[in-house]
MDAnalysis code that builds the backbone (N, CA, C; Angstrom):
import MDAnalysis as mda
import numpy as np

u = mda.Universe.empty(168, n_residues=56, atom_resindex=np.repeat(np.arange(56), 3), trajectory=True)
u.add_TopologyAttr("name", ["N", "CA", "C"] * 56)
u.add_TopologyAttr("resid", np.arange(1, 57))
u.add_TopologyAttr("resname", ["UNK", "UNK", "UNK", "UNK", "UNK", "UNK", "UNK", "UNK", "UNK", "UNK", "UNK", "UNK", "UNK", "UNK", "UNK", "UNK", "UNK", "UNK", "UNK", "UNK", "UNK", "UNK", "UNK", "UNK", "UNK", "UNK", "UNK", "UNK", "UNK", "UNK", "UNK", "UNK", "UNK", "UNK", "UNK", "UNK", "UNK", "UNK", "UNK", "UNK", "UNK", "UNK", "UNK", "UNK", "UNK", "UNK", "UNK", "UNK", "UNK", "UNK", "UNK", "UNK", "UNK", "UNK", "UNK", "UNK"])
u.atoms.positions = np.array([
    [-36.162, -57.323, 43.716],
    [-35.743, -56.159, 42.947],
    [-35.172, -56.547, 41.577],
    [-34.612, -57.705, 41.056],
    [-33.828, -58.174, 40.360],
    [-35.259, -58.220, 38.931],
    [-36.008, -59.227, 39.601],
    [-37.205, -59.757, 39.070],
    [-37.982, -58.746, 38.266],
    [-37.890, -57.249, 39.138],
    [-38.757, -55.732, 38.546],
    [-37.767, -54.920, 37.465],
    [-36.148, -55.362, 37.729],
    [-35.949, -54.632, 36.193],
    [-35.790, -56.181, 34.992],
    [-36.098, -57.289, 35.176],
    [-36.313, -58.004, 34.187],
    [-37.943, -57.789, 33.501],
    [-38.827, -57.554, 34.361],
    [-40.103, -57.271, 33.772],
    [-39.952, -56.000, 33.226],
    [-39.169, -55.152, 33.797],
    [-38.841, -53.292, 33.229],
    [-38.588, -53.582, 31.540],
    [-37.303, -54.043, 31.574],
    [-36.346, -54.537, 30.110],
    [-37.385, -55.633, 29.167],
    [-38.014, -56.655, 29.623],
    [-39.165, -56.900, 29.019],
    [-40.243, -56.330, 28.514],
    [-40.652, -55.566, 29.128],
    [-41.946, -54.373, 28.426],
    [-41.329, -53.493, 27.976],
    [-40.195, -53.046, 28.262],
    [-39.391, -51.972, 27.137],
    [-39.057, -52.384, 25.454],
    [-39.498, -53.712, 25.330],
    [-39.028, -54.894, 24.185],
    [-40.423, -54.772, 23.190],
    [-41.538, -54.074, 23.965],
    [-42.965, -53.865, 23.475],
    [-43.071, -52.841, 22.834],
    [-42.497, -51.925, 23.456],
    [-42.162, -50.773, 22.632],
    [-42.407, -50.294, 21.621],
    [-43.543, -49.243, 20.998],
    [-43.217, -48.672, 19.985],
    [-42.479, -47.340, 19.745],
    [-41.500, -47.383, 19.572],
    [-41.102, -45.839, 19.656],
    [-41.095, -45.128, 17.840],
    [-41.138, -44.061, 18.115],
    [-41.140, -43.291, 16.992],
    [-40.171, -43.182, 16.175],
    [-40.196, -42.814, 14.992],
    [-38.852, -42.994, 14.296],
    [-38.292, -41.151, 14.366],
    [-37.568, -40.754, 14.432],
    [-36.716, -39.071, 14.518],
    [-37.514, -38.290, 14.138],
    [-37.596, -38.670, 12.658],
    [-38.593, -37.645, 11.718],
    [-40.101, -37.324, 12.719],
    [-40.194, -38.462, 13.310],
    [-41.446, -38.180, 13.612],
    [-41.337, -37.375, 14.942],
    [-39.739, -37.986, 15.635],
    [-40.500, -37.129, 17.190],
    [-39.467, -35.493, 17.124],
    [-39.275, -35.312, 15.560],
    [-38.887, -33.822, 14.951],
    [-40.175, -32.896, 14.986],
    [-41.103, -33.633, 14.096],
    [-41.995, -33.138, 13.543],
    [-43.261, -33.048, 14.995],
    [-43.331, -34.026, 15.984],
    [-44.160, -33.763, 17.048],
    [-43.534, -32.527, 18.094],
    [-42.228, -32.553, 18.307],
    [-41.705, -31.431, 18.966],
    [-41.509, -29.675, 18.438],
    [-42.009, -30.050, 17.249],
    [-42.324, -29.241, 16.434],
    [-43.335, -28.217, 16.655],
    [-44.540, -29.247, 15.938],
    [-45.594, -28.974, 16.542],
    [-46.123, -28.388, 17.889],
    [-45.311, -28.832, 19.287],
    [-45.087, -29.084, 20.706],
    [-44.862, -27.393, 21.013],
    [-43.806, -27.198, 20.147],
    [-43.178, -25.654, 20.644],
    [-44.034, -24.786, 19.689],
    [-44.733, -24.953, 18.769],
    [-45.841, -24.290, 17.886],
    [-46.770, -23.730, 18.736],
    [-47.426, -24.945, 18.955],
    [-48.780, -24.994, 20.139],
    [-48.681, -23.906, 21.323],
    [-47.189, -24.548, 22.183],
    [-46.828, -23.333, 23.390],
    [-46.629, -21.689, 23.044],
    [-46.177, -21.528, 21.937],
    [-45.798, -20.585, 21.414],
    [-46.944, -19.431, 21.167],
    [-47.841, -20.366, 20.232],
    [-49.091, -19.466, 19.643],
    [-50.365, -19.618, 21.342],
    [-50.266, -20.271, 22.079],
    [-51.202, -20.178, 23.547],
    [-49.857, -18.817, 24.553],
    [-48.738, -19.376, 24.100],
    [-48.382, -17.826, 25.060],
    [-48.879, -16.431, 24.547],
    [-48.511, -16.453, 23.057],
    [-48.724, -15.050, 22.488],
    [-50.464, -14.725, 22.737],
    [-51.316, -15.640, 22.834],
    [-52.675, -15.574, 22.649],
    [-53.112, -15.255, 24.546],
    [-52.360, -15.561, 25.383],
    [-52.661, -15.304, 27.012],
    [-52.375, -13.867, 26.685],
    [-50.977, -13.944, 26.294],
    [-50.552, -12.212, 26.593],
    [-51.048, -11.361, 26.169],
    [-51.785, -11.718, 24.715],
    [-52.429, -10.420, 24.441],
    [-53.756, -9.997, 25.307],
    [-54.404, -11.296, 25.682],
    [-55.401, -11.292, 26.579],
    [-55.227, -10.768, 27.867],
    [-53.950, -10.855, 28.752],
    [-53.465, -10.470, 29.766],
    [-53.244, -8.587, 29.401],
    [-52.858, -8.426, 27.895],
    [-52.570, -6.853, 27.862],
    [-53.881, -5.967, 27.385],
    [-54.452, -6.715, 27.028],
    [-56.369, -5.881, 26.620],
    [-56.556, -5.803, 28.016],
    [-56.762, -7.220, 29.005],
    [-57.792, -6.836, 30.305],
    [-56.777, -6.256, 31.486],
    [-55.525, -5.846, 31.191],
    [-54.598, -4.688, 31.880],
    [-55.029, -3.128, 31.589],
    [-55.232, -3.366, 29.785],
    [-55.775, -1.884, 29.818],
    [-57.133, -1.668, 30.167],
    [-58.242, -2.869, 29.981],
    [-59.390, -2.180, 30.537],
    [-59.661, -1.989, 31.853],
    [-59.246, -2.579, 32.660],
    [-59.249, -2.283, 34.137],
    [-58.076, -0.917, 34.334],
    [-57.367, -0.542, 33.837],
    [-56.329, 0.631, 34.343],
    [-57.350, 1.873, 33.907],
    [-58.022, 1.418, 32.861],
    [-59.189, 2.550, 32.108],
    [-60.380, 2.805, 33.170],
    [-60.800, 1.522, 33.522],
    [-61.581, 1.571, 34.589],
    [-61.314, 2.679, 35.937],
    [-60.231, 2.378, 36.130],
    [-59.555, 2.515, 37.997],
    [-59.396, 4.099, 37.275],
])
């Protein structure tokens, strides 16, 4: 067990991580994306609510 967090802390040393700006600007983007696919279901969810209630 000792041996698996020295290889853990070793490949964590490989690491590229992002610099702020960047994981600003990807979470950004992140809540953009979710945002404009919710509004785009719902309207789809509220057209094929009314055509089936039109239907019935």
């Amino acid at each position: 067990m000792p041996q698996y967090f020295k290889d853990v802390r070793a490949e964590m040393k490989h690491v590229s991580w992002p610099s702020r700006r960047l994981t600003i600007m990807y979470t950004i983007v992140v809540v953009a994306i979710s945002a404009a696919t919710a509004i785009y279901l719902g309207l789809l969810d509220y057209v094929f609510s009314a055509v089936i209630k039109s239907i019935i």
